[in-house]
N, C-alpha and C positions, 0 to 999 in steps of 0.2 A: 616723718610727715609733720610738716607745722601747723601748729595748733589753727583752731577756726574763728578765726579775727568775730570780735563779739561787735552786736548788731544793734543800734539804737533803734529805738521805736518811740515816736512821740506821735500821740492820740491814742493809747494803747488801752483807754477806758471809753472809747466811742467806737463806732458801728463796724468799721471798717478793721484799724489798730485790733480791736481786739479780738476777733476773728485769725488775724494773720499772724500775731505770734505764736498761737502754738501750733502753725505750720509750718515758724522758721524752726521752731523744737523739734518738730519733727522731721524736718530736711537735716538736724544734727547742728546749727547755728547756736550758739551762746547769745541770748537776748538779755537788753538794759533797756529798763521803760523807763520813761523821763510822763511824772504824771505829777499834776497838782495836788489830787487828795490820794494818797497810798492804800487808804482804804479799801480804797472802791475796788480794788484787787486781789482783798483778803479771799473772798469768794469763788475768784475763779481758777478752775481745776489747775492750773498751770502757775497758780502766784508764785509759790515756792521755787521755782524750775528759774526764775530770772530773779535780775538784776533791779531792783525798784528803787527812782530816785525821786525825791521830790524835790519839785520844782518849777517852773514856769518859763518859757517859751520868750515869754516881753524881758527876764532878767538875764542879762550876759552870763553873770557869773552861774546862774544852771546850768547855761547850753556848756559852757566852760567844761563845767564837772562831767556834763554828760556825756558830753566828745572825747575823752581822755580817754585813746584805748581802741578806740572802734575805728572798726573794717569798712561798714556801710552805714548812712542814718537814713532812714523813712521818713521822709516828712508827710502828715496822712492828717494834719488839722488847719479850719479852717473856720471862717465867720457866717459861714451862709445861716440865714437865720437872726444874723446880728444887728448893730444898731445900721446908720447910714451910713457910717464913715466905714463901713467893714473893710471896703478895698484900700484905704490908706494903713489898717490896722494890719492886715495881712502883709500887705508889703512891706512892712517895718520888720513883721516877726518873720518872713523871707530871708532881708536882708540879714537881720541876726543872726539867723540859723546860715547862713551863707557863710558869712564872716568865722563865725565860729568854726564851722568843720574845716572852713582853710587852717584857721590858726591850729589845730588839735591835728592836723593831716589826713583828715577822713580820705579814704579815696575813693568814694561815690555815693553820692544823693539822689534817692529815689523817691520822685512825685507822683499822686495819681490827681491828675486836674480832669478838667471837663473837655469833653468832643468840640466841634464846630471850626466853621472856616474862621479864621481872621479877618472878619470883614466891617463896616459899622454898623452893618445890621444884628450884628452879636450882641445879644442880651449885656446885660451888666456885668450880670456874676458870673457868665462866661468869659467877661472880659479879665474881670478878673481873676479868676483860675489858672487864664493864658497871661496873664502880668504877673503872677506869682514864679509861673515855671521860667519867664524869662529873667525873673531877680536872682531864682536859686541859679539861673546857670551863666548868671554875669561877676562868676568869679573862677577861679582857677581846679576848684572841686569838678570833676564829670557829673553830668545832673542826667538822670531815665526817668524821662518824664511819660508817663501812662494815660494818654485823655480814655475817658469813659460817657458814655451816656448814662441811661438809666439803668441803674443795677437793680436786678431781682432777688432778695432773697428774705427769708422769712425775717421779719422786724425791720426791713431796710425801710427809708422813706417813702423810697417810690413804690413800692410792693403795697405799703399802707394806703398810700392816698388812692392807688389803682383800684388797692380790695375797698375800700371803705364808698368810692365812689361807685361803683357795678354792685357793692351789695346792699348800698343803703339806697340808690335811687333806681327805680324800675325805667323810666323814663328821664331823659336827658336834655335840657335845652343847651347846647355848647357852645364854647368860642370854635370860630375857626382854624385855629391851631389844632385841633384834633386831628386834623388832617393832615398835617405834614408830618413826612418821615423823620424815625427815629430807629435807632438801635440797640435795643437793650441787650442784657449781658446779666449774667447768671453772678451771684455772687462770688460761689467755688473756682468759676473759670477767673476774677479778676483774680483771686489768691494766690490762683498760678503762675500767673504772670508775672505777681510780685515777686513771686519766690524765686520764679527762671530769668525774671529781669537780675538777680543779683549773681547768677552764675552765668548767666551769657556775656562776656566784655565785649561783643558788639555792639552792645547794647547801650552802652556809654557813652554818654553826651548827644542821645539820639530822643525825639519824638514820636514816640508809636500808638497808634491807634487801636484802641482796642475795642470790641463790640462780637456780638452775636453770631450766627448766621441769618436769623431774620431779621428785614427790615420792615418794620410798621409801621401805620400810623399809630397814634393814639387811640383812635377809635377801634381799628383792628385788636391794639391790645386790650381795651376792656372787653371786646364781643369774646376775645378768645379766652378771657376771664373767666368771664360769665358760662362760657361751652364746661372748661375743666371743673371750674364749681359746682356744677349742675345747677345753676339757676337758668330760669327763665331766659330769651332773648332781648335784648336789652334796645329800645329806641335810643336811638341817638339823633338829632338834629343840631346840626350845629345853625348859628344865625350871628352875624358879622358887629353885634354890639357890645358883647362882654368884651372887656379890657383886660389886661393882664390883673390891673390891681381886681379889680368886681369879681374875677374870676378866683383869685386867691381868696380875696373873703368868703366866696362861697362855699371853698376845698374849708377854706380857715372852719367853716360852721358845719359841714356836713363828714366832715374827716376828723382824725387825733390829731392831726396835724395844726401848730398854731399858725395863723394868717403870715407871721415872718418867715417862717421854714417852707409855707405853700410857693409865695410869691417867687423866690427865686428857682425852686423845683418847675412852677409855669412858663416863669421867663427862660428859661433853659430850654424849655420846647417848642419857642416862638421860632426858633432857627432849626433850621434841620439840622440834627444830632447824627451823620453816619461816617462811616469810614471810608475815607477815600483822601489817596494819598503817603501815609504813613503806615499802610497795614502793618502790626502786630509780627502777622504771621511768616513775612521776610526776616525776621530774627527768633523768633520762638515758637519752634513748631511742639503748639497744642490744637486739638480741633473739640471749640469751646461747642456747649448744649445749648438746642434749640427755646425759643422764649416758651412754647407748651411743658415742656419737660422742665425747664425752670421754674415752672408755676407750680408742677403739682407736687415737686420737691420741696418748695415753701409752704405750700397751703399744708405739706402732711408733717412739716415740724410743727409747725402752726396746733393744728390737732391733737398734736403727740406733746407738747407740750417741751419742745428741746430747742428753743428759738435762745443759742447763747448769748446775743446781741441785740441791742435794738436801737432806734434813730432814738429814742429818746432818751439814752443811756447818758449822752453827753449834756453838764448842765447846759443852762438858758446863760446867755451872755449875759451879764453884771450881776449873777448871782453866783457867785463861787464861793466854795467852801470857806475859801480866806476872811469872809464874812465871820464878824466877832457870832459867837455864840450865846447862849443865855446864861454861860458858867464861866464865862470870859473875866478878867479883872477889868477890859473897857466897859464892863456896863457900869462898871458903880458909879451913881451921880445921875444917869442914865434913865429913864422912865421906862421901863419893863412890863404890861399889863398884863394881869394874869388869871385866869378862868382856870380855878383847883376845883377836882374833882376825886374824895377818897372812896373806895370801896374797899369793905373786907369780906374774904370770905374761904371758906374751905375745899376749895379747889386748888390745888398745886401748883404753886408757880409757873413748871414749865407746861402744863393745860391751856391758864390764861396767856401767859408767851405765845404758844404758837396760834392763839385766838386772834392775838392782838397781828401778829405775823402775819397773819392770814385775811386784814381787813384791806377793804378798796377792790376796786375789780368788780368782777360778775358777783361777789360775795355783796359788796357794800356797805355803807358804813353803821349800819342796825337800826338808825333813827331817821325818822324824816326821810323817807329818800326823795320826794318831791323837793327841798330845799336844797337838798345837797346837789339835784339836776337843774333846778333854778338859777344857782350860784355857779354851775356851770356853763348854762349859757350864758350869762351875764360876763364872764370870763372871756367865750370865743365872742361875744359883740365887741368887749374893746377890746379885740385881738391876742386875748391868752391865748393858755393852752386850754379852757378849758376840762371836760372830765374826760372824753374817749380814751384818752392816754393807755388805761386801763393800766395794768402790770405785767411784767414779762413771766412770772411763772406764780401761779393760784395762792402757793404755799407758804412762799421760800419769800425773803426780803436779804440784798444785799446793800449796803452804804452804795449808793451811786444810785441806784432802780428807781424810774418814775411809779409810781401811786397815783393815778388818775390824777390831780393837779398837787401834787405833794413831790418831793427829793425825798430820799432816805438816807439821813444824814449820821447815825449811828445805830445801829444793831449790838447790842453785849447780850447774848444767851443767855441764864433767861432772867435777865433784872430790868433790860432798857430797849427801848427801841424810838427815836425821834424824828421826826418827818419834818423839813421845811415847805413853806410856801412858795409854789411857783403861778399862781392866778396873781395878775394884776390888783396889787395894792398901795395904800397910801402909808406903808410901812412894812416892816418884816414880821412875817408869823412861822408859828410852831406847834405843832400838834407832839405832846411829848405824853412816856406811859414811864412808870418807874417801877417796879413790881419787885419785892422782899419778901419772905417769910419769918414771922417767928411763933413762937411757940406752938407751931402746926396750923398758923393761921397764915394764908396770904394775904399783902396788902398790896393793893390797886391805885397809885397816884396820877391820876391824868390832871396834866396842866395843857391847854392852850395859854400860850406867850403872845407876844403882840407890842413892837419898839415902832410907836408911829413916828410917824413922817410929818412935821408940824403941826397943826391945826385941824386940816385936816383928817389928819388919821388920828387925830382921840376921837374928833366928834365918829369916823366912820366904828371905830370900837364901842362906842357907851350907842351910838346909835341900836348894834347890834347885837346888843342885853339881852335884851327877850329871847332872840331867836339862840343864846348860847342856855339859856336857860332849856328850850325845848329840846336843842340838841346834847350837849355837852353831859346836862346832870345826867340824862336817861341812857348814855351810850356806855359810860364806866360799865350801870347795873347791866345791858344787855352785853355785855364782855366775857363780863366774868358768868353772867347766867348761861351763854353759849359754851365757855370752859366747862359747863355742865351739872354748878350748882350755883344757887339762887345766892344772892347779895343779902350781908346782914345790916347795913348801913353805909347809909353817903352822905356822908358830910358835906357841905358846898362852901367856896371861898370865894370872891373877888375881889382883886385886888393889886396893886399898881407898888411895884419895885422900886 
């Protein structure tokens, strides 16, 4: 028997990607992820089991190395969420990823784009999802391109905006979009399809539609939210003046979701999202689960705490790792600012570790939490993310996992753990913890970093003195007092690199 042609996967550390490889693991596939930061993979169950390349999507010579070999590539990334130019950006890395698998001999590329007819009334970023699947397949590779509507499943985007909207608002003023049909679709059932799009060769250079058995509105699926959740019966009135942008801001303020990732999620449902024409199910017989039983399969990972994915796994566009760090050789020369905080105390290293581990979330962050929810909505007014973010598991922290408006940008067990900034700023920040032991003592170094942004990102820093003095000094001592004994001294620094 000849070996089983190994399988590219690029976005294998976002919502979708990482989900589905270790379902090609287990259909017996040999997997190669092609990922920016390597890290972000230490963590999950299946890292060791593949191939991990670093590298980048915009540079030829990755896709280069990463096609050398392979049977089939996934293409599963994309910009929604990004800047304005997204759809020119996409279509470049399309074309790349095109180019490449011909030159390398891939013999099939497999897309999951968005639903909807081809008409001009197709939102934006449908249009572009359907401009994407026609770059991959204007070249000599076979391209199985998979449209989707709205996916359900625990940490997906739309499952968040859906939950976060039914259970933060009792009543509802809506646009009129709520009313028109759409399709949603179970998470588990798209993964199927990815797996049996790669062994059906009918399947090959074909568009197929993939979707649920129900068809809803939107408003049908929050009331049937609200039924499986057991809350309350939910008003909805819709009324014909919210705009797509007004209504994104709204999801943007009342959801984790930031106002970039809302808009395109809303403008997607301006069109009716359903299957007709390409069904699925003339090449791949699965008979996918209804959207109730979709729902109560996410709300009980959700509960159980087994969500291994989530929408905000994948960074925030123009902040990527490749970003110098604060131990980099480009800072020097570089203004660095810096808010040091030491604590010592006799609590155990890995105590304070897993304290520190365990901050952000329904935990929070010890001090102030009034400021720290302040600074969060001031975040989703000019269009962050915000704090709802929350974390994907209470305990645990991996390189890649959002922290309510923070990245986790390193974990080392149990000496370090660093968090970037993702709230709108006039510069780069960093919440960093460095934690040693000697002579039966531990010591506790928390720095907040801060490389502004001209002018004004000093004044936004020195403005913000005060309030690091309420937060910063008094969070080390509640850390290590949580690790479960008291602080012997803290020293304070500030101070500019």
């Amino acid at each position: 028997m000849a070996p089983t042609p190994t399988v590219l996967v690029t976005g294998a550390t976002g919502y979708i990607g990482g989900r589905l490889v270790p379902e090609l693991l287990a259909a017996g596939y040999q997997v190669r992820c092609l990922v920016r930061t390597p890290a972000k993979l230490h963590d999950a169950d299946w890292g060791d089991q593949v191939e991990v390349l670093a590298g980048d999507l915009t540079d030829r010579l990755s896709l280069d190395r990463a096609m050398a070999g392979i049977g089939c590539a996934y293409f599963l990334v994309h910009s929604m969420g990004g800047a304005e130019d997204f759809a020119a950006q996409d279509r470049k890395v399309a074309a790349s990823f095109r180019d490449a698998a011909a030159a390398a001999g891939v013999d099939r590329i497999i897309y999951l784009g968005g639903l909807g007819d081809d008409d001009p009334d197709l939102s934006h970023h449908l249009k572009s999802r359907h401009e994407v699947g026609r770059v991959l397949s204007d070249g000599p590779v076979p391209v199985t391109e998979l449209r989707a509507a709205v996916i359900i499943g625990s940490g997906s985007a739309s499952f968040e905006m859906l939950r976060s909207l039914v259970e933060v608002l009792p009543a509802m003023v809506t646009p009129r979009w709520v009313n028109n049909r759409c399709q949603p679709i179970a998470i588990r059932d798209i993964l199927v399809y990815l797996v049996q799009a790669l062994e059906h060769p009918e399947a090959e250079g074909a568009i197929l539609e993939v979707g649920g058995p129900d068809v809803l509105t939107y408003a049908d699926m929050m009331r049937t939210y609200a039924q499986v959740a057991g809350l309350p019966k939910r008003i909805i009135q819709p009324v014909p003046v919210l705009s797509p942008t007004l209504s994104s801001h709204w999801i943007g303020l009342v959801t984790p979701l930031p106002t970039g990732l809302a808009r395109p999620l809303v403008e997607s449902l301006i069109s009716e999202v359903i299957v007709d024409g390409h069904p699925v199910g003339e090449v791949i017989d699965h008979r996918p689960i209804g959207f109730e039983e979709a729902l109560e399969l996410a709300l009980r990972r959700v509960n159980e705490i087994e969500v291994t994915t989530r929408w905000s796994d994948s960074a925030l566009p123009g902040r990527t790792p490749a970003d110098p760090l604060p131990t980099d050789p480009d800072w020097s020369g570089g203004r660095l600012l810096v808010d040091e905080q030491e604590v010592t105390t006799e609590a155990p290293a890995e105590a304070v570790f897993r304290t520190v581990e365990g901050i952000g979330g329904d935990r929070g962050w010890y001090v102030t939490p009034f400021l720290w929810s302040a600074r969060g909505v001031i975040d989703k007014l000019v269009g962050g993310v915000g704090m709802r973010r929350g974390r994907r598991h209470p305990d645990r922290m991996g390189v890649g996992d959002a922290v309510d408006f923070w990245r986790v940008e390193a974990v080392e067990s149990p000496s370090l753990i660093r968090l970037r900034a993702e709230m709108r700023l006039p510069g780069q920040a960093w919440l960093e913890w460095r934690i040693d032991s000697d002579d039966g003592r531990t010591r506790v170094r928390q720095r907040a970093l801060f490389h502004p942004r001209g002018l004004v990102g000093r004044l936004y820093w020195y403005a913000l003195v005060p309030f690091h003095v309420l937060i910063f000094k008094r969070m080390g001592q509640r850390i290590v007092a949580a690790a479960g004994v008291e602080p012997d001294h803290v020293p304070t620094t500030t101070s500019a690199a």
